[in-house]
VEXDREN-2710 file (C-alpha; in Angstrom, 1 decimal):
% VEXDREN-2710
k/r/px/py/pz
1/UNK/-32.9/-11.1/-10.8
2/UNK/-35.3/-8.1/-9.6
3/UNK/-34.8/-5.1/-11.2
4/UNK/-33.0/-3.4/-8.3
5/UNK/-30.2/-5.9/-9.3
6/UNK/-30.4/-5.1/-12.5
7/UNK/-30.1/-1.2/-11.9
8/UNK/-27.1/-2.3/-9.5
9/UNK/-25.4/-4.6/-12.0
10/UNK/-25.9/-1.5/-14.7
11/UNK/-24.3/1.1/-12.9
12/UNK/-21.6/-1.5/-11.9
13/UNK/-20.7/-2.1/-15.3
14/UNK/-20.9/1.9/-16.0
15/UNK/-18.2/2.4/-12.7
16/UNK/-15.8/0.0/-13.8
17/UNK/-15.7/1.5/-17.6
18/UNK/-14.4/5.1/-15.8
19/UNK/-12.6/3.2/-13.2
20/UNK/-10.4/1.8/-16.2
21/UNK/-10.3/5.1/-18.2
22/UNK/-9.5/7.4/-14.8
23/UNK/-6.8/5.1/-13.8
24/UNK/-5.9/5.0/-17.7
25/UNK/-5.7/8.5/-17.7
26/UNK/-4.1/8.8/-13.9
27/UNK/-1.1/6.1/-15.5
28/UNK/-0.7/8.8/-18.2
29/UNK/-0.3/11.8/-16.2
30/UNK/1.8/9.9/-13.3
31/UNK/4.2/9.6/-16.1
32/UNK/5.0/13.2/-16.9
33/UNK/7.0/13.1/-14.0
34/UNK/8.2/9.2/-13.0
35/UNK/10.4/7.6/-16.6
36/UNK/9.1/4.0/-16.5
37/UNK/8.3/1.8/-13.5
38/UNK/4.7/0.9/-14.9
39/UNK/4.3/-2.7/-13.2
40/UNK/5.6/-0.4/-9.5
41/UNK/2.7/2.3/-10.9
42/UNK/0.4/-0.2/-11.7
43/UNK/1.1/-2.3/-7.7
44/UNK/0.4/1.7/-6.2
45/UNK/-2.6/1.8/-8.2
46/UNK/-3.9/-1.3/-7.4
47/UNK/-3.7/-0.6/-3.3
48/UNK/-5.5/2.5/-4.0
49/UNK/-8.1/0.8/-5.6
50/UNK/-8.3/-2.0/-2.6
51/UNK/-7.9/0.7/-0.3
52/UNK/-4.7/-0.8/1.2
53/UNK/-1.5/0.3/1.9
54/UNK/2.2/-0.4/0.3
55/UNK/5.4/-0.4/1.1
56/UNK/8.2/0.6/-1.3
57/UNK/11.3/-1.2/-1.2
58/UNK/14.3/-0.1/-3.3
59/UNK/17.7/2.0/-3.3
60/UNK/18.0/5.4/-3.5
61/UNK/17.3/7.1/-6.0
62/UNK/14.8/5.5/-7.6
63/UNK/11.6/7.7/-7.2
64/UNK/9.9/6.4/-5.1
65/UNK/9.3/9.6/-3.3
66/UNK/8.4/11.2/-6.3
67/UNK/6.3/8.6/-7.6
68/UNK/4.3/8.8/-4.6
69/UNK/4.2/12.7/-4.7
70/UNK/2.8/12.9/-8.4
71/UNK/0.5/9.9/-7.6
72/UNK/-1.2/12.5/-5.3
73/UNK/-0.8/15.2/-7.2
74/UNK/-2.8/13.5/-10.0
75/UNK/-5.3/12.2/-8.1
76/UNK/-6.3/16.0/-6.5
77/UNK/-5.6/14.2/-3.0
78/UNK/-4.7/16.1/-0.2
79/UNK/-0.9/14.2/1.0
80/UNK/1.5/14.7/3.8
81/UNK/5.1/13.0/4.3
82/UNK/6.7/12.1/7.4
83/UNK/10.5/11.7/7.2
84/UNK/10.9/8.9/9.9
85/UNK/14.3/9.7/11.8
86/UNK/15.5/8.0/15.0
87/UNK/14.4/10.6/17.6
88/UNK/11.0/11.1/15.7
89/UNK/8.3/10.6/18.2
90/UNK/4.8/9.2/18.2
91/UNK/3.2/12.7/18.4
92/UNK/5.6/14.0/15.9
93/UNK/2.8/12.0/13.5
94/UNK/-0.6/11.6/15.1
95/UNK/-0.4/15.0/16.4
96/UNK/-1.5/15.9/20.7
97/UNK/-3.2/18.3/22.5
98/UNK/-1.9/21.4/23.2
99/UNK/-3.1/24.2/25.9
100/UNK/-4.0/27.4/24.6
101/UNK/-5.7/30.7/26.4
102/UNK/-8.9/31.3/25.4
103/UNK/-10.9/34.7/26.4
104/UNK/-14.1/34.3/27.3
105/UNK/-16.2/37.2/28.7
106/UNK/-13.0/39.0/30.0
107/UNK/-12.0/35.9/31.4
108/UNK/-8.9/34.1/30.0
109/UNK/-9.5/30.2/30.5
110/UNK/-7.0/27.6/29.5
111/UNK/-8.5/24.7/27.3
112/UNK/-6.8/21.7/25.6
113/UNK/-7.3/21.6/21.5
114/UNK/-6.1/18.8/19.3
115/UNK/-2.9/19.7/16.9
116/UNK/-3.3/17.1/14.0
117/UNK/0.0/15.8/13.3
118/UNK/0.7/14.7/9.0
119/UNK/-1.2/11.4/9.3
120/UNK/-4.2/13.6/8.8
121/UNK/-4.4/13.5/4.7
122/UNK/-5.6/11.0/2.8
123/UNK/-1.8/9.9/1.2
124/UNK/0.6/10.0/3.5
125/UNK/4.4/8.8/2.5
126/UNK/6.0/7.3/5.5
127/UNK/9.7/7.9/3.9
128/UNK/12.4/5.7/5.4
129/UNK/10.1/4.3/7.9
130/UNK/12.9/2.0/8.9
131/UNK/15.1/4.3/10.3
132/UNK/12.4/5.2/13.4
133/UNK/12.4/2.6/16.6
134/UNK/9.6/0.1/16.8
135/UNK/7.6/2.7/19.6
136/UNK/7.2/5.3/16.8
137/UNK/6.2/3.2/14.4
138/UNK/3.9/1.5/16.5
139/UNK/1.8/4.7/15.8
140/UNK/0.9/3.8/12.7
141/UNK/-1.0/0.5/13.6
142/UNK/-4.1/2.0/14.7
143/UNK/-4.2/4.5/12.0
144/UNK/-3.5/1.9/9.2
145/UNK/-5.9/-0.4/10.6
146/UNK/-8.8/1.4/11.5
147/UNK/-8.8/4.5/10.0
148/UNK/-8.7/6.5/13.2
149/UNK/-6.2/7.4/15.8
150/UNK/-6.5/7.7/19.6
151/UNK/-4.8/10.7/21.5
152/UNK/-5.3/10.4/24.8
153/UNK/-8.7/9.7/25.9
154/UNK/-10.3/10.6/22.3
155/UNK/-10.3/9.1/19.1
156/UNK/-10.1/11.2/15.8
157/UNK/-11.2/9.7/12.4
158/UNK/-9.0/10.3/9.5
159/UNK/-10.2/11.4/6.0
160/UNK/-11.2/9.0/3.8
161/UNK/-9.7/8.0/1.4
162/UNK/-6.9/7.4/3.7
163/UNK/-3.9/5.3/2.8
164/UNK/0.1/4.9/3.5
165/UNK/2.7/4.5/1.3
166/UNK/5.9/3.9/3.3
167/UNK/9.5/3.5/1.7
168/UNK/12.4/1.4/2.8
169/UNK/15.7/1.7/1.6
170/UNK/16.9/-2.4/1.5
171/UNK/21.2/-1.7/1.5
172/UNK/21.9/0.8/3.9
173/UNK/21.2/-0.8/7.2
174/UNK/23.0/1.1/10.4
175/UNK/20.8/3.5/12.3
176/UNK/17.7/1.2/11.2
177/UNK/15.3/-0.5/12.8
178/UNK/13.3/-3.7/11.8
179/UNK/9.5/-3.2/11.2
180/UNK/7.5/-5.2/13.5
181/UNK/5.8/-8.5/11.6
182/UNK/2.3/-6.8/13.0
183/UNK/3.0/-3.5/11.0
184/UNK/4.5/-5.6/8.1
185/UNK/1.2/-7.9/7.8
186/UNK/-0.7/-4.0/7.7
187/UNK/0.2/-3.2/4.2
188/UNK/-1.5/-5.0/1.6
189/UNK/1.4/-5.2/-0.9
190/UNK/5.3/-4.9/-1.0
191/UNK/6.3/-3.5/-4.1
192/UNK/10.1/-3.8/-4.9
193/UNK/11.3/-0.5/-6.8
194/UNK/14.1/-2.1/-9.7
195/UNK/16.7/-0.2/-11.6
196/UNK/15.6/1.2/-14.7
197/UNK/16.2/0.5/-18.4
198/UNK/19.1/1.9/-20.2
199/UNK/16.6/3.7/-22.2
200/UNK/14.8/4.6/-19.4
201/UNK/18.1/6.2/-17.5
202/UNK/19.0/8.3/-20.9
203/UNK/15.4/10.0/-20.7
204/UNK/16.2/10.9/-16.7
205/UNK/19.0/11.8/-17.5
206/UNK/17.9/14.4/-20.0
207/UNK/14.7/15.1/-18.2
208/UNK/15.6/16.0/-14.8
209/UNK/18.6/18.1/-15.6
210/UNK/16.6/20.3/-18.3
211/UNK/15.4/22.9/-15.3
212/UNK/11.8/22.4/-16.5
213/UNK/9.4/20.6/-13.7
214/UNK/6.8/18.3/-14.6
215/UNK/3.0/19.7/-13.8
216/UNK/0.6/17.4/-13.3
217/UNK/-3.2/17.8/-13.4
218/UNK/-5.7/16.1/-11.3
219/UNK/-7.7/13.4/-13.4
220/UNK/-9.0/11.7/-11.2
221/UNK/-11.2/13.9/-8.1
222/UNK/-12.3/12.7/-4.5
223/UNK/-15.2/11.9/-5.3
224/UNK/-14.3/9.2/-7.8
225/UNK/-11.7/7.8/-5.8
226/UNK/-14.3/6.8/-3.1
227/UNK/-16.8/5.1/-5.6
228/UNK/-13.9/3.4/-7.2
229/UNK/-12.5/2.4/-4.1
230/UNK/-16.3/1.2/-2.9
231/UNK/-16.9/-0.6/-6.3
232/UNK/-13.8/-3.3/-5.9
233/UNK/-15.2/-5.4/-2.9
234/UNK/-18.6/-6.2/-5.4
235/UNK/-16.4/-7.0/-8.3
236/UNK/-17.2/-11.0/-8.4
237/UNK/-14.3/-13.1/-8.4
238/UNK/-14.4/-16.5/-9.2
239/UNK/-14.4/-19.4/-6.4
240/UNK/-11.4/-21.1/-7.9
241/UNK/-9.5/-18.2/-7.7
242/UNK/-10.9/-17.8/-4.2
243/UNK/-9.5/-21.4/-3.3
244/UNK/-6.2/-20.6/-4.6
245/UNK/-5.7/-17.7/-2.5
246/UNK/-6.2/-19.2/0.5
247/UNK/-4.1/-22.0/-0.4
248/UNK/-1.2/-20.0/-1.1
249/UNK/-1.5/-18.5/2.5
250/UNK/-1.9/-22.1/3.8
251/UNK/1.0/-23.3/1.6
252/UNK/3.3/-20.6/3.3
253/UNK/3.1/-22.0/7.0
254/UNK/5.2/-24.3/8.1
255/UNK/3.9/-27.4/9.8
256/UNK/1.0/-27.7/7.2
257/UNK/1.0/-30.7/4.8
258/UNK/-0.1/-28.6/2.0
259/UNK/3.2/-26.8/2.7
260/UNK/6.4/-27.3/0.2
261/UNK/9.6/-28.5/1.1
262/UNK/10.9/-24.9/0.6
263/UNK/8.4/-23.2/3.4
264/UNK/9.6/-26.2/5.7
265/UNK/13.4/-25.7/5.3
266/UNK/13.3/-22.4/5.5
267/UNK/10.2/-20.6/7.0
268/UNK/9.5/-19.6/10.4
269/UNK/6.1/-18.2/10.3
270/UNK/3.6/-18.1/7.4
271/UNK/1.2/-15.6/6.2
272/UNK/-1.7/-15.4/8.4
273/UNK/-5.4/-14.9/7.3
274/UNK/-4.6/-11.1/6.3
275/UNK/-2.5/-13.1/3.2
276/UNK/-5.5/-15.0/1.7
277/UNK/-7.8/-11.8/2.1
278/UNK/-5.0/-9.5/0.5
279/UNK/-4.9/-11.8/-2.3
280/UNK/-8.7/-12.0/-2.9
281/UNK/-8.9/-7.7/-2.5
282/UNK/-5.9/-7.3/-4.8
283/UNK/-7.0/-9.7/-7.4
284/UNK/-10.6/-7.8/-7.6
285/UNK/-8.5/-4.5/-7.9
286/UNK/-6.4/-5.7/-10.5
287/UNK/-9.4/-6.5/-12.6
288/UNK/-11.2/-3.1/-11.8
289/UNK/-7.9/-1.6/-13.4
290/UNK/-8.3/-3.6/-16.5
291/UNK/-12.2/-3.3/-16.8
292/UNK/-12.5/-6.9/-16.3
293/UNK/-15.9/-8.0/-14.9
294/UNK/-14.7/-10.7/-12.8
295/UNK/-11.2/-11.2/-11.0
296/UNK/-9.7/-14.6/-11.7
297/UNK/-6.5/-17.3/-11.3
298/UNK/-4.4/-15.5/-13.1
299/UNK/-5.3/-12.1/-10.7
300/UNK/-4.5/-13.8/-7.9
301/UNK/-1.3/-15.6/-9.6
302/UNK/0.0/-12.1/-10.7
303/UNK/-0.2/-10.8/-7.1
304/UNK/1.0/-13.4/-4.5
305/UNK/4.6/-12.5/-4.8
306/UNK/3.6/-9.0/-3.4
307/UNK/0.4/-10.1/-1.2
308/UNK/2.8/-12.3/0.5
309/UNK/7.0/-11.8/0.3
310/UNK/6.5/-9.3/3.7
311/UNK/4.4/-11.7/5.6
312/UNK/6.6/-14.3/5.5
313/UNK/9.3/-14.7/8.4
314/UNK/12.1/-16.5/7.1
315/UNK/15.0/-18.4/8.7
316/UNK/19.1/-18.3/9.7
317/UNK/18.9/-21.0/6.9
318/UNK/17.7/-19.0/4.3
319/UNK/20.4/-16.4/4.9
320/UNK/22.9/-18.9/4.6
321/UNK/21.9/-20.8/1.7
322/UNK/20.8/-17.6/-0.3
323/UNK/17.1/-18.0/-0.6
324/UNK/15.1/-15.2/-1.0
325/UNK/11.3/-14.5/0.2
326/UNK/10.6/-14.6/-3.4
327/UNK/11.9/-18.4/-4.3
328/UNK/9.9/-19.2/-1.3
329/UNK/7.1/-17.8/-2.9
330/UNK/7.6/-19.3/-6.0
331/UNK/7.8/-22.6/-4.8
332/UNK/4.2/-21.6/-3.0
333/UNK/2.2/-20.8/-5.8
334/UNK/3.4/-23.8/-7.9
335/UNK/2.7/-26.0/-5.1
336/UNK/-0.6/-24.8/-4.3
337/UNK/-3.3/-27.4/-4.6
338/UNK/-7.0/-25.9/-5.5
END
């Protein structure tokens, strides 16, 4: 080891330590104003770390709005929201040139200026992102993949960090649209939003109807976020853990010996490459949260069920006989062979 990998490995091990007490701290402050939900906080915080994006699935009501509102709040990040509607159009979020009159000299010349639209902050909530046709949503791919979005002729970077957290309301189907398997594959976890505890409800209940609103401080700054958010990818992980990963994705594809009787009855199409390199990303995230040196199996265990529940497409079969993506995905990770 020279000693430029020692210095490396040093300040390494000093970055994770704050990485664990920010996000520590960032858990703490979150709560102030969202009663509960700590493994849905923990997913959120997870993708921020792996520099991903999530999509919130749940019923109303639930705070998943609010929870990604605080999350920004607490972090000092600068956030916009979209409400996706059905006549929402593609410029309505990436923003478009507009002509204005510029007087130059005594002369007034007309010249083209980009309007950014909302997608330009580093959290953006894409609420309801169902309820948009597959053409406005279809503006998000570029952004979510590569961090930039092209209007017209030119291409504008967004900030960094810059991540989406979209919501989807899972009952309340009429006037929705289904989000296109190439968006779904985008977002690097699907985070399912439960009811809360009865204990939990009785502290809403007296918290939200006291007329006093939460404030929340920023803990964590910019700055931090991007060395955090640079630190995961050198966190080691181990090479069993590794192996499993990409066996899961394998394991989810029908066709495939290594696939179970469960992806073959009822899967049409498997997770793709994205699935095994979510897993791998997640897992080091998850350890970076913890302060854990290395990620390992049990990272990569805890996370398949949201690395890969959206990037499976399931059957008419499954409908009928009442399986869900996440018995499939069971059946995955305890068939996976390493």
């Amino acid at each position: 080891m020279t000693p430029n990998d020692t210095a490396s490995s040093s300040n390494d091990t000093e970055l994770l330590l704050a990485c664990e007490r920010g996000f520590a701290k960032l858990k703490s402050e979150v709560a102030h104003a969202v009663v509960g939900q700590d493994e849905v906080v923990e997913a959120l915080l997870i993708t921020l770390l792996a520099r991903g994006h999530a999509l919130l699935v749940g019923v109303p009501g639930l705070a998943k709005t609010l929870l990604v509102s605080s999350l920004a709040r607490a972090l000092g990040l600068s956030f916009g929201r979209v409400q996706f509607t059905p006549d929402l159009l593609p410029a309505d979020i990436t923003g478009t040139d507009v002509l204005n009159e510029v007087e130059k000299n005594g002369l007034v010349r007309r010249e083209t200026s980009f309007m950014a639209g909302p997608i330009f902050k580093n959290l953006v909530l894409a609420d309801e992102i169902n309820r948009t046709p597959p053409k406005t949503q279809a503006a998000l791919l570029q952004a979510m993949q590569e961090r930039r979005v092209t209007v017209g002729v030119v291409t504008h970077a967004l900030p960094d960090p810059f991540q989406v957290f979209a919501t989807r309301n899972p009952i309340e189907q009429e006037g929705t649209y289904p989000l296109p398997e190439a968006q779904l594959d985008r977002f690097l976890l699907e985070v399912h939003v439960e009811y809360p505890s009865e204990g939990e409800e009785l502290e809403i209940a007296r918290r939200t109807t006291s007329g006093r609103e939460p404030e929340l401080s920023s803990v964590v700054d910019l700055e931090q976020v991007r060395a955090f958010g640079a630190l995961v990818p050198r966190i080691p992980i181990t090479d069993e853990a590794v192996r499993f990963a990409v066996a899961c994705a394998r394991a989810s594809r029908p066709g495939l010996t290594s696939a179970p009787a469960e992806v073959t009855q009822y899967v049409r199409f498997g997770a793709g490459p994205r699935g095994s390199q979510a897993l791998v990303i997640a897992a080091k995230a998850r350890a970076a949260l913890r302060g854990e040196a290395a990620a390992d199996l049990d990272d990569v265990r805890e996370l398949a069920l949201p690395a890969l529940r959206h990037r499976l497409v399931l059957g008419y079969r499954a409908d009928v006989d009442g399986v869900r993506d996440r018995d499939v995905v069971a059946a995955i990770v305890k068939s996976a062979k390493i």
